[in-house]
Each structure stands twice: as structure tokens, then as C-alpha cells.
C-alpha positions, 0 to 999 in steps of 0.5 A: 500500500505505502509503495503505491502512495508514493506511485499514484500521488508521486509523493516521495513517502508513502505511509500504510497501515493496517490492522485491528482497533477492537477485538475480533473474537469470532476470528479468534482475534484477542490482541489490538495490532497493526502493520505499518510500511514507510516507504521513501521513493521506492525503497521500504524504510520501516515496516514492523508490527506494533500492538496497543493496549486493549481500549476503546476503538478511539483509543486504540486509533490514537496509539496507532497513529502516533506510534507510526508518526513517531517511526516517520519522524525517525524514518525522515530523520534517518533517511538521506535525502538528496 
């Protein structure tokens, strides 16, 4: 997904995330995690599985959003960019 951001929209970084905010037990799902991909032009950056605390749906969104803002922000300050 996050290499396709960076095709369609020529954006230099692309970021994608995907994973589960609320429990899905029919499916056997208990734990609250994500992936997340960072890619910059067309290389791969970061990409790791992180997990949240069980909380609201909100809650959960929140963490994963700030945790992957956070590998960006080390992603860009990692990356040579000239």
C-alpha cells in the first residue's frame, strides 16, 4: 500500500497501515495490532508490527497513529535525502 502512495500521488513517502482497533473474537482475534510500511521513493524504510493496549476503538486509533508518526519522524530523520 505505502509503495503505491508514493506511485499514484508521486509523493516521495508513502505511509500504510493496517490492522485491528477492537477485538475480533469470532476470528479468534484477542490482541489490538497493526502493520505499518514507510516507504521513501521506492525503497521500504520501516515496516514492523506494533500492538496497543486493549481500549476503546478511539483509543486504540490514537496509539496507532502516533506510534507510526513517531517511526516517520525517525524514518525522515534517518533517511538521506538528496
Amino acid at each position: 500500500m505505502a509503495a503505491q502512495v508514493v506511485s499514484l500521488f508521486a509523493a516521495d513517502w508513502g505511509i500504510a497501515i493496517t490492522g485491528y482497533a477492537s477485538p475480533v473474537p469470532e476470528q479468534h482475534i484477542h490482541e489490538l495490532f497493526a502493520y505499518y510500511t514507510i516507504y521513501y521513493r521506492n525503497k521500504c524504510v520501516k515496516h514492523e508490527r506494533i500492538t496497543a493496549p486493549r481500549n476503546d476503538v478511539l483509543m486504540v486509533r490514537v496509539h496507532f497513529t502516533n506510534a507510526v508518526l513517531r517511526k516517520f519522524y525517525d524514518a525522515v530523520s534517518d533517511t538521506d535525502m538528496e
